[in-house]
C-alpha positions as CSV (number, residue, x, y, z in Angstrom):
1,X,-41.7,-35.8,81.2
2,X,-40.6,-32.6,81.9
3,X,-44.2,-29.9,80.7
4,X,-44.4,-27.7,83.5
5,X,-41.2,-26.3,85.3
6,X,-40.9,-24.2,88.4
7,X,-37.8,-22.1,89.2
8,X,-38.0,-20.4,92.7
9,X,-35.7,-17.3,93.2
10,X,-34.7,-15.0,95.3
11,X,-32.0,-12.9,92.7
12,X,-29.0,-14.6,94.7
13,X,-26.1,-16.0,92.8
14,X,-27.4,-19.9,93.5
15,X,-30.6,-19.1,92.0
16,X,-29.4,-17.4,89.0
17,X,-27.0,-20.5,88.5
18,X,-30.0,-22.6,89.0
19,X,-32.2,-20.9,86.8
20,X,-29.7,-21.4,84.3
21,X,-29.8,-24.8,84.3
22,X,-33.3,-24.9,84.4
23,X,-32.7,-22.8,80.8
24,X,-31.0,-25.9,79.9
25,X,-33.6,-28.4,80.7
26,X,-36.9,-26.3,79.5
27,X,-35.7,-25.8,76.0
28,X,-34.8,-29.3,76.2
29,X,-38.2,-30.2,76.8
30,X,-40.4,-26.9,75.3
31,X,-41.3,-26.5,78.9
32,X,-43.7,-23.9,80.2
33,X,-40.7,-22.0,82.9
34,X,-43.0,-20.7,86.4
35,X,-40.7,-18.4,87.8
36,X,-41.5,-17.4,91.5
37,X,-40.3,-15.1,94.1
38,X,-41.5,-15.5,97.9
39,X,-41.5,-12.5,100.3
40,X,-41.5,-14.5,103.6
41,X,-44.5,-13.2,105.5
42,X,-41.9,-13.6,109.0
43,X,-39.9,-10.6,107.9
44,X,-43.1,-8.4,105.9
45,X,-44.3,-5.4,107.5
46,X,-46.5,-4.3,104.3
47,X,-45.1,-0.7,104.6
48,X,-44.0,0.9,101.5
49,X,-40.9,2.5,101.9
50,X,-40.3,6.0,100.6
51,X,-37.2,4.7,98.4
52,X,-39.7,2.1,96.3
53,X,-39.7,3.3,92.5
54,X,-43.1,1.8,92.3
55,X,-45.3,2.5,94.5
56,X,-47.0,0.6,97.0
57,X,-44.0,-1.5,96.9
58,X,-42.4,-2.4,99.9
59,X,-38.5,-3.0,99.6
60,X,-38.9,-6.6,100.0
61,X,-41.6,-6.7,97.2
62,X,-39.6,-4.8,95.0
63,X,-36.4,-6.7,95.1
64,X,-38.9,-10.1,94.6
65,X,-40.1,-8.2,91.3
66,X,-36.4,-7.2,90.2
67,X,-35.6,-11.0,90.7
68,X,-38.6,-12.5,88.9
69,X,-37.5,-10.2,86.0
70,X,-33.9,-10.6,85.9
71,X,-34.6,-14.7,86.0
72,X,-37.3,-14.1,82.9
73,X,-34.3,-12.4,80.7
74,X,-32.3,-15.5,81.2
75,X,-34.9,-17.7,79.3
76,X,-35.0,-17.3,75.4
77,X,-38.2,-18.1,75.2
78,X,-41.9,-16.2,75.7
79,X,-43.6,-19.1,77.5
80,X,-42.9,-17.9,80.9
81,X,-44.8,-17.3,83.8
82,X,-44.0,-15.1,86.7
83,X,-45.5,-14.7,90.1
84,X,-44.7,-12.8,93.4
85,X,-46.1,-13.3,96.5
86,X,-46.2,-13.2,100.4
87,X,-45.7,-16.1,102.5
88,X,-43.3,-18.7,103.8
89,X,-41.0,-19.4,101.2
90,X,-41.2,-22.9,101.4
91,X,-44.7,-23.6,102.1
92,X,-45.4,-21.2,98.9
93,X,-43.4,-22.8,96.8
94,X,-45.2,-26.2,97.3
95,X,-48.4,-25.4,97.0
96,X,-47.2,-23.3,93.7
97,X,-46.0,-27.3,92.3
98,X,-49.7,-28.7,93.3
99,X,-51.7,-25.3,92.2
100,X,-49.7,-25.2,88.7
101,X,-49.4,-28.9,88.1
102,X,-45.4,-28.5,88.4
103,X,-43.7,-31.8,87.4
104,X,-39.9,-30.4,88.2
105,X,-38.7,-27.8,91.0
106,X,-35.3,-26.3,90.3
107,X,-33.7,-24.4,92.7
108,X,-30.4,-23.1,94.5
109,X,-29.4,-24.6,98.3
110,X,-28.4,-21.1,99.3
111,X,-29.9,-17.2,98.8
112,X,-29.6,-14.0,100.0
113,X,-26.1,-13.8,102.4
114,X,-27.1,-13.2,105.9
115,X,-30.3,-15.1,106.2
116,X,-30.1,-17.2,103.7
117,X,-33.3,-18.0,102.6
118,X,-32.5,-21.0,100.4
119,X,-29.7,-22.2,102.7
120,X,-30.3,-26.4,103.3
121,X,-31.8,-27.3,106.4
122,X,-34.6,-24.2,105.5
123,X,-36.2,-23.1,102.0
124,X,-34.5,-26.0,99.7
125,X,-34.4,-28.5,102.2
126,X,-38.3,-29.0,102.8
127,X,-39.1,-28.4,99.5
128,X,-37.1,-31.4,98.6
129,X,-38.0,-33.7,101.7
130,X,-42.1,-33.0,100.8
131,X,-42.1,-31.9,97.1
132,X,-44.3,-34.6,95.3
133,X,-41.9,-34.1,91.9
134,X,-38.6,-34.5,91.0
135,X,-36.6,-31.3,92.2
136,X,-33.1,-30.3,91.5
137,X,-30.6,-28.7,93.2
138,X,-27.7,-26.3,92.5
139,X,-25.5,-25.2,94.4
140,X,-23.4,-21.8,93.8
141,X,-19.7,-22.4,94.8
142,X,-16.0,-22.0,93.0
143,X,-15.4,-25.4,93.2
144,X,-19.3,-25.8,90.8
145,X,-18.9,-27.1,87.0
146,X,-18.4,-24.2,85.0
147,X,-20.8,-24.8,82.6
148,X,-24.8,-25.5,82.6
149,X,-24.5,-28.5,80.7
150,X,-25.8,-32.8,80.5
151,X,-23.0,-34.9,79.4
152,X,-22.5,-37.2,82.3
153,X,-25.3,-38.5,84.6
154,X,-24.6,-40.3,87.9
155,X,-27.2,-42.3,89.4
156,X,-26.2,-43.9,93.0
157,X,-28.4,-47.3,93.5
158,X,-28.4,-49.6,96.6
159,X,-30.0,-52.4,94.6
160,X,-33.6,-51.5,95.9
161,X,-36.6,-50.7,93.8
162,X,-37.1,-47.8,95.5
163,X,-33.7,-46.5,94.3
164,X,-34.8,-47.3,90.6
165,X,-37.1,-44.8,90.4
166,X,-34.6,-43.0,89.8
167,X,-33.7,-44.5,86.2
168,X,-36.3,-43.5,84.1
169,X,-35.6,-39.5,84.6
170,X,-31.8,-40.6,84.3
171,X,-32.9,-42.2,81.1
172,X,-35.2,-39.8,79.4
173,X,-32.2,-37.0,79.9
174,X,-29.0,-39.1,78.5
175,X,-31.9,-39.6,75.7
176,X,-32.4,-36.1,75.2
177,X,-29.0,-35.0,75.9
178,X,-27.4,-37.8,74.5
179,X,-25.6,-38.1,77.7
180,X,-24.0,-41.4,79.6
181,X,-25.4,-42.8,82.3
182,X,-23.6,-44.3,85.3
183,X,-24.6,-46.3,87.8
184,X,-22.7,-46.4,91.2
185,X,-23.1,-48.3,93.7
186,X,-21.0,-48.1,97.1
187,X,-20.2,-50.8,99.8
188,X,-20.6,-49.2,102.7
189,X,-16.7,-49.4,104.6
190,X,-18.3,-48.7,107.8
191,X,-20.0,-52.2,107.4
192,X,-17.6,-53.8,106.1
193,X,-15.1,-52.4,109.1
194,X,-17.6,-54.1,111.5
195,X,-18.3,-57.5,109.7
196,X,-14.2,-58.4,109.7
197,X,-14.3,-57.4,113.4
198,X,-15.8,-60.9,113.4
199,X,-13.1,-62.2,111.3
200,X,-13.5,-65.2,109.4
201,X,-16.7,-66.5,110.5
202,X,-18.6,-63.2,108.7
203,X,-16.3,-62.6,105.5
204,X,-19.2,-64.3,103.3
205,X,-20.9,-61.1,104.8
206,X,-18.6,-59.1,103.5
207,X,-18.9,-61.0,100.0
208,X,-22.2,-60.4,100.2
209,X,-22.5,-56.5,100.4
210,X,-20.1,-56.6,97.2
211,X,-22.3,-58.8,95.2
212,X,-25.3,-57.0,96.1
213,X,-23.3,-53.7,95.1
214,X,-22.4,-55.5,91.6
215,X,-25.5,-56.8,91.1
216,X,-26.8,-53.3,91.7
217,X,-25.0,-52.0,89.0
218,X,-25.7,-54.7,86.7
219,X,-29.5,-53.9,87.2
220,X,-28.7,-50.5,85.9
221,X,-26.6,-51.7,83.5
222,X,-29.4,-54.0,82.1
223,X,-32.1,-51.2,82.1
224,X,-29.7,-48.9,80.5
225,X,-29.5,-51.0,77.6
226,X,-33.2,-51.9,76.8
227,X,-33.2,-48.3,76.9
228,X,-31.0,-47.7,74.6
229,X,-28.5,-45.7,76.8
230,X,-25.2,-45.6,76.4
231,X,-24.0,-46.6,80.2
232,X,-21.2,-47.4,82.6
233,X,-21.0,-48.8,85.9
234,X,-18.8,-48.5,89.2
235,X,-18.6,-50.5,92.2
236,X,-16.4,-48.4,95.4
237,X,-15.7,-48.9,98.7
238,X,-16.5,-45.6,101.3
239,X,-19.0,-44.1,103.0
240,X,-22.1,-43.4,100.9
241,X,-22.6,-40.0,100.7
242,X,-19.0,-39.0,100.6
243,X,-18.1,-41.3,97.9
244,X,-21.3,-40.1,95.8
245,X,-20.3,-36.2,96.0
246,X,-16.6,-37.4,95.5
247,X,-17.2,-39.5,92.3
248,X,-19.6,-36.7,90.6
249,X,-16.2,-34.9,90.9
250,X,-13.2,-37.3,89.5
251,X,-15.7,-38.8,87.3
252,X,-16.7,-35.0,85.4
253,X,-20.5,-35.8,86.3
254,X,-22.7,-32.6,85.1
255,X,-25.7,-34.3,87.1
256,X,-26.7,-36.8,89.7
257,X,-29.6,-38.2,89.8
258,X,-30.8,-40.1,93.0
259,X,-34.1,-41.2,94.8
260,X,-35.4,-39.9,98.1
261,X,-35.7,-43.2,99.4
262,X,-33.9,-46.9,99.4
263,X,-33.8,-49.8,101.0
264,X,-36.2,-50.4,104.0
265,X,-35.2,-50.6,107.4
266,X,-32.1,-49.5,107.0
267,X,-33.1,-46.7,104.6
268,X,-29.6,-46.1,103.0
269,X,-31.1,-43.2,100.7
270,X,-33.6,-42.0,103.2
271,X,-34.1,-38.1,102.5
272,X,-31.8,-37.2,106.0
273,X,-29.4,-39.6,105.1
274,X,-27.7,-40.3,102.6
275,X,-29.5,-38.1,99.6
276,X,-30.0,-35.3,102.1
277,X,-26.3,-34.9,102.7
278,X,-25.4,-35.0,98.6
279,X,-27.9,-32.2,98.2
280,X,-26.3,-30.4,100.7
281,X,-22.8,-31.3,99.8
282,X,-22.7,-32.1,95.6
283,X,-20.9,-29.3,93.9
284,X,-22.5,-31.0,90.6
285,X,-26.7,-30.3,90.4
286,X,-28.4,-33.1,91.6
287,X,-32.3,-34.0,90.8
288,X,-33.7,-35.7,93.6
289,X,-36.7,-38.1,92.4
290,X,-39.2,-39.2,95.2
291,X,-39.5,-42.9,95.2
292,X,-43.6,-42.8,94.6
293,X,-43.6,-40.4,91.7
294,X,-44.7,-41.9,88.5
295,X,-42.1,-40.9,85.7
């Protein structure tokens, strides 16, 4: 599933944390690691400074090279490929996925203090919203698991098949990892707050939106087991998002998995909803699966 892996960095504390867990995943799958550093172009004079050990290096350059190299020693393994260059970070990065035939992106949401270059709503943000493969996130903070490790999967579903495609990477990883898979689904309180505004006349509503959220789980539940996955299932009231980063906590989740994109119309997933703020927020790694890929 997993042949060709692509770790972006910029030597920050997030991407060393990420490329850990990347570690963790490529020797899982005998992966080929790409490991890439991008001087953005906005900020590149091309003028070697005079205190650049190797020269012709400008100090941007240089510090992409000593981040590419410190990633490398992290990997215990010889199939690694390294590559600097100039550009916008983003943009680079994603024609790096389509150029090397990348099939996973993983990646820190924050870099360098001051500009941050792979701060959400920039770097880690687009790649995610227009990457055409699975991409995973970490996220440097104290509150982060302390360990690089795949015990505990949580995949959030609204019921839609978009939201499924999300289960076959969940799968193939509890497989390899011999993890447990959970599927959670959430009834969203805001609606529910607004359908008993109606009182009585609208409570089958309300009945509704919890047996869609079972039978949401029940789905996962059933593909779990023709899978042979060890699986559990949770239905919660809250708001979507919240409740998603909330339960990778009190449940002791090492990873949640989650499509781009649910249900039409309403979108509850959609990449700037719901997904986009559990990137953003998740202290646990999530791997973000667009809903066209082909696992």
């Amino acid at each position: 599933m997993f042949d060709e892996v692509l770790v972006p960095t910029d030597g920050s504390e997030s991407a060393e944390r990420a490329a850990r867990y990347g570690r963790v995943l490529t020797a899982a799958y005998g992966a080929t690691v790409h490991l890439l550093s991008v001087v953005d172009e906005r900020d590149f004079d091309g003028v070697a400074g005079d205190e650049e050990p190797d020269a012709g290096r400008t100090a941007a350059e240089q510090t992409a090279h000593e981040a590419v190299d410190a990633a490398a020693a992290l990997f215990d393994t010889d199939d690694v490929v390294t590559r600097v260059t100039v550009g916008v970070p983003s943009e680079a990065i994603l024609a790096y996925v389509s150029e090397a035939d990348v099939d996973l992106v993983v990646m820190g949401t924050h870099g360098r203090t001051g500009v941050e270059r792979f701060l959400i709503g920039s770097v880690a943000e687009r790649v995610v919203r227009h990457a055409t493969v699975p991409v995973l996130t970490v996220r440097h903070s104290d509150a982060a698991p302390p360990a690089e490790r795949v015990e505990r999967i949580l995949v959030p579903t609204d019921g839609s098949d978009a939201s499924f495609q999300a289960l076959p990477y969940a799968f193939d990883l509890a497989e390899r990892f011999d993890a447990v898979v959970e599927g959670l689904s959430i009834v969203d309180e805001r609606t529910k707050s607004s359908v008993y505004t109606v009182e009585t006349a609208l409570e089958e509503m309300v009945g509704g939106l919890e047996t869609m959220a079972q039978t949401a789980t029940d789905r996962v539940e059933a593909r779990a087991h023709a899978a042979d996955v060890e699986v559990t299932t949770t239905v919660v009231d809250g708001i979507p998002s919240r409740s998603i980063c909330a339960h990778a906590e009190e449940s002791g989740a090492d990873l949640v998995v989650i499509a781009s994109h649910g249900r039409t119309g309403l979108a509850h997933y959609l990449l700037g909803s719901v997904a986009e703020r559990v990137v953003r927020n998740s202290t646990v790694p999530v791997l973000t699966v667009p809903s066209d890929v082909d696992a």
